[in-house]
BATOR-64777 format. One record per residue (C-alpha): x, y, z; residue number from 1; residue in one letter. Coordinates in steps of 0.2 Angstrom, whole numbers, plus 2048, in hexadecimal, padded with zeros to 3 digits. Example, Ala and Ser with C-alpha at 12.3 -4.5 7.8 and 13.67 -1.06 7.14 Angstrom:
<rs>
- 83E,7EA,827,1,a
- 844,7FB,824,2,s
</rs>
This chain:
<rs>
- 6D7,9BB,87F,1,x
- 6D3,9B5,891,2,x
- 6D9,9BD,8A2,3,x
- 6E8,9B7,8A9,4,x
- 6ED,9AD,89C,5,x
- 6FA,9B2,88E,6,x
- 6F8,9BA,87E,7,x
- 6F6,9AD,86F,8,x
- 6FE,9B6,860,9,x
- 6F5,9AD,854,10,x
- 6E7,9B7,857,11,x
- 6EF,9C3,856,12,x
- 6F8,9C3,846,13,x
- 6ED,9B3,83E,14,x
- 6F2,9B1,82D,15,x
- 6E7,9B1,81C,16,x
- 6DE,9A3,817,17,x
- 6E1,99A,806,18,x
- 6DA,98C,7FD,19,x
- 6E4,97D,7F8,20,x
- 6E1,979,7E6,21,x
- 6E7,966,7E0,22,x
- 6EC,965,7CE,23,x
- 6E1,95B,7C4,24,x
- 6E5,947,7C1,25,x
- 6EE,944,7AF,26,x
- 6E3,93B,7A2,27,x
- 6E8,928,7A3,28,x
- 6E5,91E,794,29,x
- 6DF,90B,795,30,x
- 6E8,8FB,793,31,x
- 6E2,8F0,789,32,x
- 6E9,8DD,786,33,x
- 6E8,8DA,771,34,x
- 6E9,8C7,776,35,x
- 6DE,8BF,782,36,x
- 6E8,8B0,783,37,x
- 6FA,8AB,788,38,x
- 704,89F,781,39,x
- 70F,892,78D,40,x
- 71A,885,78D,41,x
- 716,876,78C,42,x
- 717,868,79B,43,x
- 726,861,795,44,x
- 726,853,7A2,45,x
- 71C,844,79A,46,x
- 725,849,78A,47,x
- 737,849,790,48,x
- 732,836,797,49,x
- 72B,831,787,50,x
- 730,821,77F,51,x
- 730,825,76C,52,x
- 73E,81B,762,53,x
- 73B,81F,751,54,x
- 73D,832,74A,55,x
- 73A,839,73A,56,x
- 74C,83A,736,57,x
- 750,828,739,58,x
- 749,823,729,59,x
- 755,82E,71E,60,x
- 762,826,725,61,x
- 76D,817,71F,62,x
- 76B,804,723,63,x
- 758,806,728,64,x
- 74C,7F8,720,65,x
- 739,7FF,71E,66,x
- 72A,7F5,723,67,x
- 719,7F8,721,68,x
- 70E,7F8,72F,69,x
- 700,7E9,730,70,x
- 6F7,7EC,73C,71,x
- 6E7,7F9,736,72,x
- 6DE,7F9,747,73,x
- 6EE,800,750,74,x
- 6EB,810,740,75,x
- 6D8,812,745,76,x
- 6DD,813,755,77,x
- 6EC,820,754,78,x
- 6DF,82B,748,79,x
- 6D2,82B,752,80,x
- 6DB,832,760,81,x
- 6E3,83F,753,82,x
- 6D1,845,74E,83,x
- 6CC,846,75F,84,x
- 6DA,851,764,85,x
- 6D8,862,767,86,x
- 6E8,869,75F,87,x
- 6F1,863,750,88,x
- 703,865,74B,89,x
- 714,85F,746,90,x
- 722,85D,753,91,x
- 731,86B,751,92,x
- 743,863,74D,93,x
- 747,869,75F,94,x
- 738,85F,767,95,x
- 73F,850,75B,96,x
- 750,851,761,97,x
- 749,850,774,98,x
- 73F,841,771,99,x
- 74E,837,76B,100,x
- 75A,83C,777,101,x
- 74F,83A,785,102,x
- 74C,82A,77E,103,x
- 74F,819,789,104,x
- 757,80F,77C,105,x
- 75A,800,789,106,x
- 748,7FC,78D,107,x
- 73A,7F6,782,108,x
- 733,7FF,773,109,x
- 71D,806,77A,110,x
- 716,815,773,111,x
- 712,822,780,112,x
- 702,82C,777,113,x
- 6F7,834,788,114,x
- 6E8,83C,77E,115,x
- 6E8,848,78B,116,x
- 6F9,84F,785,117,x
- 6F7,85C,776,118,x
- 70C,858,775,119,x
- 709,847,774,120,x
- 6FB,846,768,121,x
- 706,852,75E,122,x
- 712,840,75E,123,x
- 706,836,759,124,x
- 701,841,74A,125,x
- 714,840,747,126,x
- 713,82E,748,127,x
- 708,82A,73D,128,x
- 707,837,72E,129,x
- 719,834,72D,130,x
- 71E,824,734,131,x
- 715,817,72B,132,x
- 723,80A,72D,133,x
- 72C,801,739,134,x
- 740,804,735,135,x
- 74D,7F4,73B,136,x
- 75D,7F9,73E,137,x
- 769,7EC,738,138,x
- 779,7F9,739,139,x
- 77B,7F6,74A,140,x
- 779,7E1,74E,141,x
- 771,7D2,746,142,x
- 767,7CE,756,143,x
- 761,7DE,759,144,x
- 74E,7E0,753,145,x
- 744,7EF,754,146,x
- 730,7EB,75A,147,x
- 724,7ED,74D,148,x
- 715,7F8,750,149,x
- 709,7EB,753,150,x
- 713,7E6,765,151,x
- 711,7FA,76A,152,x
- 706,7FC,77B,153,x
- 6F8,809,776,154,x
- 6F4,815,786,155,x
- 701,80F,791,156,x
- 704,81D,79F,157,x
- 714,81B,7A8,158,x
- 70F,826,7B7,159,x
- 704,816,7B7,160,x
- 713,80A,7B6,161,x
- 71E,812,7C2,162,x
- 70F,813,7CF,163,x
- 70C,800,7CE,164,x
- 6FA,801,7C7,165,x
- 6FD,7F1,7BA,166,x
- 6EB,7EB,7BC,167,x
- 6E6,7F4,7AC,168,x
- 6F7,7F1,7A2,169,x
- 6F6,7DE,7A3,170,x
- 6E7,7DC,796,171,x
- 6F1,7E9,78A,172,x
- 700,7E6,789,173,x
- 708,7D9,77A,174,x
- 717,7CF,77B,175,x
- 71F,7CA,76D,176,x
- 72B,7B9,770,177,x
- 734,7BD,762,178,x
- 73B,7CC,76A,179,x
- 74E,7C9,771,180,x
- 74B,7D8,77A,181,x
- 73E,7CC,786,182,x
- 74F,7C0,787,183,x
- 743,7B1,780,184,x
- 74D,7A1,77B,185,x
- 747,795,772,186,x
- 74E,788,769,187,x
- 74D,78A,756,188,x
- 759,799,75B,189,x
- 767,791,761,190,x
- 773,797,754,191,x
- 770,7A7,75B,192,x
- 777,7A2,76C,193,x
- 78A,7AA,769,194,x
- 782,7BA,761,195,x
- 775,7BC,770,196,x
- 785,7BC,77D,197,x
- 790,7C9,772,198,x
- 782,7D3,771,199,x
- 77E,7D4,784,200,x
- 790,7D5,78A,201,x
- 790,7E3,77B,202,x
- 781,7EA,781,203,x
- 789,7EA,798,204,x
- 799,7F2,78F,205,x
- 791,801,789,206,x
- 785,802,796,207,x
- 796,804,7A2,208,x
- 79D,811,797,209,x
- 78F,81B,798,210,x
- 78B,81C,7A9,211,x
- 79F,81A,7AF,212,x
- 79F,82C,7B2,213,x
- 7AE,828,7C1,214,x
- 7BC,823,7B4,215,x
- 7BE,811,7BC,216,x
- 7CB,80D,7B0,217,x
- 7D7,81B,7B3,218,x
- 7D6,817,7C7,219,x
- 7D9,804,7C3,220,x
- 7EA,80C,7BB,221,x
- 7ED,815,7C8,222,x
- 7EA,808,7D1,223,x
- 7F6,7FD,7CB,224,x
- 803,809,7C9,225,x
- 804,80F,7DD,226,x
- 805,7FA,7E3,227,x
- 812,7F9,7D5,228,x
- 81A,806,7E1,229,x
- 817,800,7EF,230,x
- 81D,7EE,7EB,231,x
- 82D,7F7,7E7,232,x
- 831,7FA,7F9,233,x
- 82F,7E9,7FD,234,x
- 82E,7EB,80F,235,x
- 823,7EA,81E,236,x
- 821,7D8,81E,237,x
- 81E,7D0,830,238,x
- 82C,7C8,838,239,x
- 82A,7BE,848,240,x
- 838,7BC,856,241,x
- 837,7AE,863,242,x
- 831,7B0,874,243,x
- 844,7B3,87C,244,x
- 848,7C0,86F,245,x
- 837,7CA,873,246,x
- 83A,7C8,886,247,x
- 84D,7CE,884,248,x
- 850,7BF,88F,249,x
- 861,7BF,899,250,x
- 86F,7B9,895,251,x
- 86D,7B9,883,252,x
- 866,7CD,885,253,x
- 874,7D9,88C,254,x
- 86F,7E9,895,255,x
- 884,7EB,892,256,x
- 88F,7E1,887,257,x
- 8A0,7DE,890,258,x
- 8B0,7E1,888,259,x
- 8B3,7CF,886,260,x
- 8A1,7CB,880,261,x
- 8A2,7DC,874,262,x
- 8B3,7D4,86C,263,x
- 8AC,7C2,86A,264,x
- 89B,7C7,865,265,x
- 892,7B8,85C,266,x
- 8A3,7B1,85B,267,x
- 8A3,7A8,86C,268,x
- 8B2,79D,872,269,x
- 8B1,78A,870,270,x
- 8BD,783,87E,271,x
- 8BF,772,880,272,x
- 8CE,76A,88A,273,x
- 8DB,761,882,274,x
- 8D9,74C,881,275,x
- 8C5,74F,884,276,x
- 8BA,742,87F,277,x
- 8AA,74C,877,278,x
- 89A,73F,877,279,x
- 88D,742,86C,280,x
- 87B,740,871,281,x
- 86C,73C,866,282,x
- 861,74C,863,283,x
- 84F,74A,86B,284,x
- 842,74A,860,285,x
- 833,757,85E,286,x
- 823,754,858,287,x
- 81A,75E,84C,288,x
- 809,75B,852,289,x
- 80E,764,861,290,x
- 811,774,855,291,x
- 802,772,84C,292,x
- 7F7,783,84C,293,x
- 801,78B,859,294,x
- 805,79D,858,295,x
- 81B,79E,856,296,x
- 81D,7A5,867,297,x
- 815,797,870,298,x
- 820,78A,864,299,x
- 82F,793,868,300,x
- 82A,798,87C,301,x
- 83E,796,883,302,x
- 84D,795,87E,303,x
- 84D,781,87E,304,x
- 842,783,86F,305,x
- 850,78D,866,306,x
- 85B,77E,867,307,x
- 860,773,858,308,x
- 862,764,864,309,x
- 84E,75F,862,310,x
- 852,75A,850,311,x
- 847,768,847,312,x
- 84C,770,836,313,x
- 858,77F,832,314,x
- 863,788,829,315,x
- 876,78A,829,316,x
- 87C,79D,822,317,x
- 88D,79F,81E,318,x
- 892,7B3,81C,319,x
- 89D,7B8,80F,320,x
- 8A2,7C9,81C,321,x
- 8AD,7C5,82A,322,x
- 8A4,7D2,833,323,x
- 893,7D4,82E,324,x
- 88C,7E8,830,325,x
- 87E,7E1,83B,326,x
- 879,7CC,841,327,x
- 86A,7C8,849,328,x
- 868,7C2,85A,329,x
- 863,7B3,864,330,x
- 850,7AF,860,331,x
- 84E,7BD,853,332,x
- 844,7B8,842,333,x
- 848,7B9,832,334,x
- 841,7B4,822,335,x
- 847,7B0,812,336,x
- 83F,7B5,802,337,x
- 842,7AF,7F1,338,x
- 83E,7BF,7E7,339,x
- 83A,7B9,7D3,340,x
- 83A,7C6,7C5,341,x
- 82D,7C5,7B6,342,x
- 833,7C3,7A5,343,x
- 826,7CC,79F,344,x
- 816,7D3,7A4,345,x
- 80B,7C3,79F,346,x
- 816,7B8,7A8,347,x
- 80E,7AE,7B6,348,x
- 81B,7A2,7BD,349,x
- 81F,7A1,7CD,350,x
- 82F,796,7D1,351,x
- 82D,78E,7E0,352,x
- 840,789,7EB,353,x
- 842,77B,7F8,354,x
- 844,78B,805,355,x
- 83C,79B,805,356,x
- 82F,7A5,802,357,x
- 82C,7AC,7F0,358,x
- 827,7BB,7EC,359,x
- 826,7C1,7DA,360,x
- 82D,7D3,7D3,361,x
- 824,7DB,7C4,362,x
- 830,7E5,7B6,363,x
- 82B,7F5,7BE,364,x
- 82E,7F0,7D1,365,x
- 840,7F4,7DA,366,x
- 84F,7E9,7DE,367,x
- 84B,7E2,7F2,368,x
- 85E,7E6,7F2,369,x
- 85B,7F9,7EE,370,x
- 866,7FF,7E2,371,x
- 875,7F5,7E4,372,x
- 86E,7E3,7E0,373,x
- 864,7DE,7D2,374,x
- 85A,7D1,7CF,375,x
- 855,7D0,7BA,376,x
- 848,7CA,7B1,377,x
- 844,7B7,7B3,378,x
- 851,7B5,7C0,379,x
- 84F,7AE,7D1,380,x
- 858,7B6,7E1,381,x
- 858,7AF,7F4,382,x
- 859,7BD,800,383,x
- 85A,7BC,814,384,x
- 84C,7CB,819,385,x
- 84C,7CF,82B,386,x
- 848,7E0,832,387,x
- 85B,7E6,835,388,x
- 863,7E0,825,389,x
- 860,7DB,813,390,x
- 86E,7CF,80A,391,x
- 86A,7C1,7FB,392,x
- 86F,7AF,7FD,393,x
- 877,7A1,7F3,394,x
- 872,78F,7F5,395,x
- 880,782,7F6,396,x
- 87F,771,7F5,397,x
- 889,76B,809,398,x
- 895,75E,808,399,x
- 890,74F,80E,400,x
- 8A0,74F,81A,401,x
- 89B,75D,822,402,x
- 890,75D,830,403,x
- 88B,76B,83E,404,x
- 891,768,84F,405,x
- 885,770,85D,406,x
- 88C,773,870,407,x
- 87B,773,87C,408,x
- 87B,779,88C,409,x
- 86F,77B,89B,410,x
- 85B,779,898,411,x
- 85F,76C,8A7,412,x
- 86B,762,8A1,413,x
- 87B,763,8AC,414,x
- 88A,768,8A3,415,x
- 88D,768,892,416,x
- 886,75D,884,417,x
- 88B,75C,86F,418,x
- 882,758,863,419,x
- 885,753,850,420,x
- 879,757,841,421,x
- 87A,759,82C,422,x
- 877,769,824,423,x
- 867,768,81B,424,x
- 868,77A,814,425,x
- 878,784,810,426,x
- 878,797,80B,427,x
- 887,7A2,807,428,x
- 881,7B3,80D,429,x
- 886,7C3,802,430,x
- 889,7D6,808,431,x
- 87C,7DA,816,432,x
- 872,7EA,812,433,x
- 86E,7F1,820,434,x
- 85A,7F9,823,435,x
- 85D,803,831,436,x
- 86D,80E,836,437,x
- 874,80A,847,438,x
- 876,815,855,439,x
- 887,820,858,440,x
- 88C,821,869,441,x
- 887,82F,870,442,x
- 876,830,865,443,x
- 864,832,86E,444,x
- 85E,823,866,445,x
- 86C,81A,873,446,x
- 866,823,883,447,x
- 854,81F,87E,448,x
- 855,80D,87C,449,x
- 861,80C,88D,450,x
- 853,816,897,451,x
- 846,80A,890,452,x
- 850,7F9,893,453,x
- 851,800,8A6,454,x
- 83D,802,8A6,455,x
- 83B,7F1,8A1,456,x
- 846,7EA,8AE,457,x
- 83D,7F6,8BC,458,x
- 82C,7F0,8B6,459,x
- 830,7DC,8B5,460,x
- 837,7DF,8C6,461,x
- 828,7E8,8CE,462,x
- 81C,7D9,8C4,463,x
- 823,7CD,8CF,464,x
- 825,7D5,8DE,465,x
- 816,7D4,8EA,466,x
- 814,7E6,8F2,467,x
- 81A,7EF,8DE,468,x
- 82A,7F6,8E7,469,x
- 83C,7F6,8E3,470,x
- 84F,7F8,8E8,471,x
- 85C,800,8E0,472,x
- 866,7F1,8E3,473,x
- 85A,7E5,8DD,474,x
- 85E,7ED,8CD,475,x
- 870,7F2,8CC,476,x
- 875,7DE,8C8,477,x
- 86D,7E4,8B6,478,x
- 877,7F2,8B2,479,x
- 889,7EE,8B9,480,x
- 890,7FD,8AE,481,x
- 886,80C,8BB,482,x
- 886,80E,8CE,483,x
- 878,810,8D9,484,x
- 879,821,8D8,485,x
- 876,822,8C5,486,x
- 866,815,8C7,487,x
- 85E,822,8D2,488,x
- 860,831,8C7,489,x
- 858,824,8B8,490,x
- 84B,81E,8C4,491,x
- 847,831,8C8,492,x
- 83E,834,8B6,493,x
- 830,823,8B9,494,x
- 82E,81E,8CE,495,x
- 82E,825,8DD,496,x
- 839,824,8ED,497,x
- 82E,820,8FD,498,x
- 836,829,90B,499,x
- 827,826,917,500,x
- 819,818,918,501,x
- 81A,806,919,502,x
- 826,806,90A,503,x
- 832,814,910,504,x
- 844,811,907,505,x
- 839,808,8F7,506,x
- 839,80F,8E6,507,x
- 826,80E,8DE,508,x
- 81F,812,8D0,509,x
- 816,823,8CF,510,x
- 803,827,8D2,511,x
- 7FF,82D,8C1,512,x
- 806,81E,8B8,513,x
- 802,80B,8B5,514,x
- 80B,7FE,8B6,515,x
- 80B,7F8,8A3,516,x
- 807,7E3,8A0,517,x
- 815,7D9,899,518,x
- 811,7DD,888,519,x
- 813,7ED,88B,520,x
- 824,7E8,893,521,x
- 828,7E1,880,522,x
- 824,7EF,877,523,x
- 82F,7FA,880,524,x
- 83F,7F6,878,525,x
- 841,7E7,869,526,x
- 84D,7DD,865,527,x
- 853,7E6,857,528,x
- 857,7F4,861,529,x
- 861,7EA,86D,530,x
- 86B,7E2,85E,531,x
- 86E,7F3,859,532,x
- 874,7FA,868,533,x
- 880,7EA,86A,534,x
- 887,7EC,858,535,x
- 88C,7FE,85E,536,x
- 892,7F8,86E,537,x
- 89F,7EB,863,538,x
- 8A4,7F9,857,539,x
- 8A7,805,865,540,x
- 8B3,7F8,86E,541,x
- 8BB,7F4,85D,542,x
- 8C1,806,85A,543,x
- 8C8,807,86D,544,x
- 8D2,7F8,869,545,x
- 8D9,800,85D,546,x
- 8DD,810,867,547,x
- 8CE,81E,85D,548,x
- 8C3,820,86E,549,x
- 8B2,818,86C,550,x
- 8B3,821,858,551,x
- 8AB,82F,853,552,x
- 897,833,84F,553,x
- 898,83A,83F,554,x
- 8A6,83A,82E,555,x
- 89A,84C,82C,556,x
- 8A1,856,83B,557,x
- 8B3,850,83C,558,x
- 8C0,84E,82D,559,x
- 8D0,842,82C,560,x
- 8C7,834,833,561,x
- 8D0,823,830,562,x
- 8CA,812,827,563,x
- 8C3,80B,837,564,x
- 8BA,816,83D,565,x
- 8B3,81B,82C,566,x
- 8AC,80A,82D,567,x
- 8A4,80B,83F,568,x
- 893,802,83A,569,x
- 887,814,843,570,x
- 892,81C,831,571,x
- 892,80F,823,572,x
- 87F,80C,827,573,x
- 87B,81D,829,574,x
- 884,81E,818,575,x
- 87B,811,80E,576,x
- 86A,815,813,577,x
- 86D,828,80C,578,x
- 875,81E,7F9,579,x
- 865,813,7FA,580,x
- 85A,825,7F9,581,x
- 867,82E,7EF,582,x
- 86E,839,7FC,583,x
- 87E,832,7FC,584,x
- 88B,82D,7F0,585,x
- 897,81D,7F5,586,x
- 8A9,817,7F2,587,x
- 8A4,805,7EC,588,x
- 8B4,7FF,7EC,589,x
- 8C6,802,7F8,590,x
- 8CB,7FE,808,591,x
- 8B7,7FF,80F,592,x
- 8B4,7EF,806,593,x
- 8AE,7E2,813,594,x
- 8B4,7D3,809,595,x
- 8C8,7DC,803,596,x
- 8C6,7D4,7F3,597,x
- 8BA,7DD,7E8,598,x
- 8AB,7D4,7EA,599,x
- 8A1,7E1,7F7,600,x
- 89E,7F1,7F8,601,x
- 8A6,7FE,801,602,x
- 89A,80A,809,603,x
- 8A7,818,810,604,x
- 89E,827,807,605,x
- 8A4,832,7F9,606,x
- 8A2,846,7F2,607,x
- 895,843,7E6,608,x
- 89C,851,7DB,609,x
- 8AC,846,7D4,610,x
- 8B1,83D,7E3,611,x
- 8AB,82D,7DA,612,x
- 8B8,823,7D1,613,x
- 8B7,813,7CA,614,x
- 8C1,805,7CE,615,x
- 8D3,802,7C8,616,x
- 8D0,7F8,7BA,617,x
- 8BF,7F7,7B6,618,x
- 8B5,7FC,7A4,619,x
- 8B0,80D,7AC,620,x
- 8C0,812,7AF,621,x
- 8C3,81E,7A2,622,x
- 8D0,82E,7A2,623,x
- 8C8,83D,7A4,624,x
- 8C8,84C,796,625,x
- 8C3,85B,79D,626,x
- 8C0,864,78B,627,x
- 8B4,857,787,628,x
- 8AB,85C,799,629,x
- 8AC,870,797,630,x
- 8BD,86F,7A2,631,x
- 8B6,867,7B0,632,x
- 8BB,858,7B9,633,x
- 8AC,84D,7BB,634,x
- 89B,84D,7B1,635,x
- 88C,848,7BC,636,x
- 882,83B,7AB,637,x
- 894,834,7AA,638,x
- 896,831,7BC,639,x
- 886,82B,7C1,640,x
- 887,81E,7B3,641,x
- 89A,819,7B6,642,x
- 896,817,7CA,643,x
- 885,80B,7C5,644,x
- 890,801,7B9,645,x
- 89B,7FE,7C8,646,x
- 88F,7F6,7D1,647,x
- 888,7EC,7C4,648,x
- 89B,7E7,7C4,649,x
- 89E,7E3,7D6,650,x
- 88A,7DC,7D7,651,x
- 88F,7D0,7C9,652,x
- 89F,7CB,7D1,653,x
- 899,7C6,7E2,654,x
- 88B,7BC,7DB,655,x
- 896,7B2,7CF,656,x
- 8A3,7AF,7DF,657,x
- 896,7AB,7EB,658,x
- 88B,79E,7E1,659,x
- 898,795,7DA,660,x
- 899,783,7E3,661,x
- 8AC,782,7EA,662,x
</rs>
């Protein structure tokens, strides 16, 4: 203890020492290994590329020749490198069974004996305690020879082969031209020529089925079977309108038909005065050569080339409907296909008309008239194919009294001028099918296409004015139906009204949009949609005639509707198209036939649960027994079938009425 400082208790009170005693270590006994060597695998590489073709077991087996072998050096040589070996013994049945299926049966038959490989000297012991013979196979083909032992490459190292290292093969290695494995010819061996071709396109056939590990053949199928489907539609094929019809040109494209023009649509009124001399002129001729490799919209650039007073070919179509569901308009194209169904799978003909284009159907492929035309094996059907309608033809033979009177006007010939031609082509044209359903009234569809049509007027406008800038009244002369004041609310939604600047009181297009180029202009609105749009137009004035208001949308929202407006063209289209899917189930035959005597079909729709009944007289009409149908009043089998047989029956009719020369 110190002064000042503080007491340390552990001097104190210190504590008793004790010394730490550590156990004593177990007795550990010693490890030692009864084998001094280990055993391993062997290197299986060389062995798994080996190129042994005869096994043990292949000479038990049936079929098998034996030959001795002649050559004794090839033996001196093999048991010398036995005896120098190192290890001795036979190969296992599993090592066996490796070495043949590892086996390259495709390429040439070398021995593959490294000295330096114990596995593979253990082969060669193999080879030649127990095989002393070479075996031929003659269960498998006459010209397939197995090489005898005297051909065998002693030494050959294939690491030396792949590496490229051939210098020291060349000497060694022995061809043998009697090998057809070398593909040697010669011409004592000409009678083998036939067998030498099976055998190799035997021989590329099974090396296809081994290594087609994709299943080809069942994709072919598949193949075949999804353009069988595809065919079936028998759509999407290009059709190509004339320049007019693309530019919607004026007059023969209304923005609005008037009420005159809506109730003499494609009918228009010949007037000629009483006691008028009519002179006919000659028709000017057009050259061909001009035509020649020219795209269709330069041939047919204006409406002077849509003329039949040049002379040029055409067609005359008589419909059998008084007032076809849809017509084409001026310049619109249309094609017509005559579709030709097989016989039989290997039929390969092709019938070829004096017009058309032929297409062939196979047995699988669906009827270009849907399910309400048909066109059976080996039978030939015309059909007029256009993107609005669908109908088949009948070729007639013209009169020879009969010729086609033509009435041109303007292209810069004052007044009027008439011509006189024969009919080189005459076609009756049956039911028209229609593709696409025509707008209702009231239907977005319309007040789409209208807002377009008024862009493509604005825009044709701007392109020829200098300074891009429009009136409303330079416009209002195109839609005569609206005011001013309805043009501006419609320009509102594309241009701009300048209230200050150089063009102050001058609608303009707005900043954040472009001006599109005229085939731009084109692709706003098509033809078809215009023709559309004017077939709604007629209808609509056809119902006010006969005092129903403009019609109604839909047969689905409003009951008690009458015949005529059951048959507004936005219904009966709308109608078909859901039959066609199976949606819809249709009447077929009553007051909604278009021809009134049997021979079209109605397309006012029906209740698909009973609603259809067959026609009066008819095979399928049959009274119904209800105890034979549980006690209900319809049975679907029977009705599906009785309304199929009924338009076999009406299909059958109109084609016998309308190809029948009168």
């Amino acid at each position: 203890m110190e002064e000042s400082k503080p007491v340390r208790m552990s001097y104190l009170f210190a504590s008793e020492a004790v010394k730490l005693v550590l156990p004593k270590p177990a007795t550990v006994s010693q490890c030692v290994p009864t084998r001094a060597n280990l055993d391993a695998d062997k290197d299986q590489r060389k062995l798994f590329g080996s190129h042994i073709r005869i096994r043990g077991s292949l000479l038990d087996r049936p079929g098998t020749v034996q030959i001795d072998l002649k050559d004794s050096n090839s033996r001196k040589r093999r048991s010398q490198k036995r005896s120098s070996a190192p290890l001795e013994r036979r190969l296992t049945k599993e090592e066996e069974e490796l070495l043949f299926a590892c086996y390259d049966w495709e390429s040439k038959v070398i021995w593959d004996i490294d000295s330096d490989s114990e596995m593979e000297n253990g082969a060669a012991d193999l080879a030649t305690k127990k095989l002393k013979t070479t075996t031929i196979n003659t269960s498998v083909d006459d010209d397939i020879y197995w090489i005898d032992e005297e051909d065998y490459v002693d030494g050959i190292d294939d690491e030396a082969i792949l590496e490229g290292n051939l210098d020291e093969l060349a000497n060694r290695v022995v061809l043998d031209l009697n090998d057809p494995q070398l593909l040697v010819y010669t011409a004592q061996r000409r009678d083998y020529a036939k067998r030498e071709l099976r055998t190799t396109a035997m021989r590329e056939e099974l090396f296809q089925k081994r290594y087609n590990v994709s299943n080809d053949q069942a994709y072919d199928l598949l193949k075949e079977n999804y353009q069988s489907r595809v065919r079936a539609t028998v759509g999407n094929l290009t059709i190509d309108h004339a320049m007019p019809a693309l530019r919607l040109q004026s007059p023969y494209y209304k923005v609005k038909l008037s009420k005159s023009q809506a109730r003499s649509f494609h009918r228009p009124n010949l007037v000629v005065r009483p006691n008028t001399v009519i002179h006919f002129s000659k028709t000017r001729h057009r050259k061909k050569k001009k035509d020649r490799g020219k795209d269709l919209h330069e041939i047919l650039a204006t409406s002077n080339d849509l003329s039949l007073c040049d002379g040029c070919n055409f067609v005359l179509l008589e419909y059998a409907e008084e007032h076809p569901i849809i017509m084409s308009n001026y310049g619109m194209g249309s094609k017509i296909l005559n579709y030709y169904r097989k016989k039989n799978d290997e039929d390969e003909s092709r019938p070829k008309l004096s017009i058309g284009e032929a297409y062939v159907l196979n047995s699988q492929d669906r009827s270009p008239f849907w399910n309400f035309g048909f066109v059976d094996p080996g039978e030939t059907a015309p059909t007029l194919y256009n993107r609005l309608v669908r109908a088949p033809l009948y070729k007639h033979e013209p009169y020879k009294t009969d010729f086609l009177m033509i009435r041109g006007t303007g292209g810069g010939n004052p007044g009027q001028k008439y011509f006189l031609r024969t009919i080189p082509h005459l076609f009756t044209v049956g039911q028209t099918f229609p593709v696409t359903e025509v707008p209702s009234p009231r239907s977005r569809r319309v007040t789409t296409a209208s807002k377009n049509r008024l862009k493509m007027i604005v825009y044709r406008v701007l392109h020829k004015s200098d300074k891009e800038r429009i009136l409303v009244k330079g416009i209002s002369q195109h839609f005569p139906d609206q005011n001013d004041m309805q043009n501006r609310q419609r320009l509102k939604e594309f241009m701009e009204y300048q209230r200050t600047g150089e063009d102050q009181g001058f609608w303009k297009i707005k900043p954040t949009d472009t001006l599109p180029n005229e085939d731009g202009i084109r692709g706003m609105v098509t033809p078809e949609e215009i023709t559309l749009l004017e077939t709604m137009q007629v209808s609509q004035q056809f119902l006010e005639d006969q005092g129903y208001g403009g019609g109604k949308d839909d047969d689905e929202q409003h009951e008690g509707m009458s015949t005529e407006e059951k048959l507004a063209p936005w219904i009966t289209s709308k109608n078909f198209i859901n039959a066609t899917q199976g949606k819809a189930m249709l009447e077929l035959h009553g007051e909604g036939d278009p021809t009134g005597t049997g021979l079209g079909f109605s397309f006012i729709r029906t209740s698909m649960k009973g609603g259809f009944k067959a026609a009066a007289g008819s095979v399928t009409e049959q009274p119904v027994d209800k105890s034979k149908l549980g006690g209900h009043s319809y049975n679907v089998a029977l009705q599906q079938k009785a309304y199929e047989e009924e338009i076999r029956r009406i299909w059958n009719a109109q084609k016998a009425d309308l190809s029948a020369a009168k």
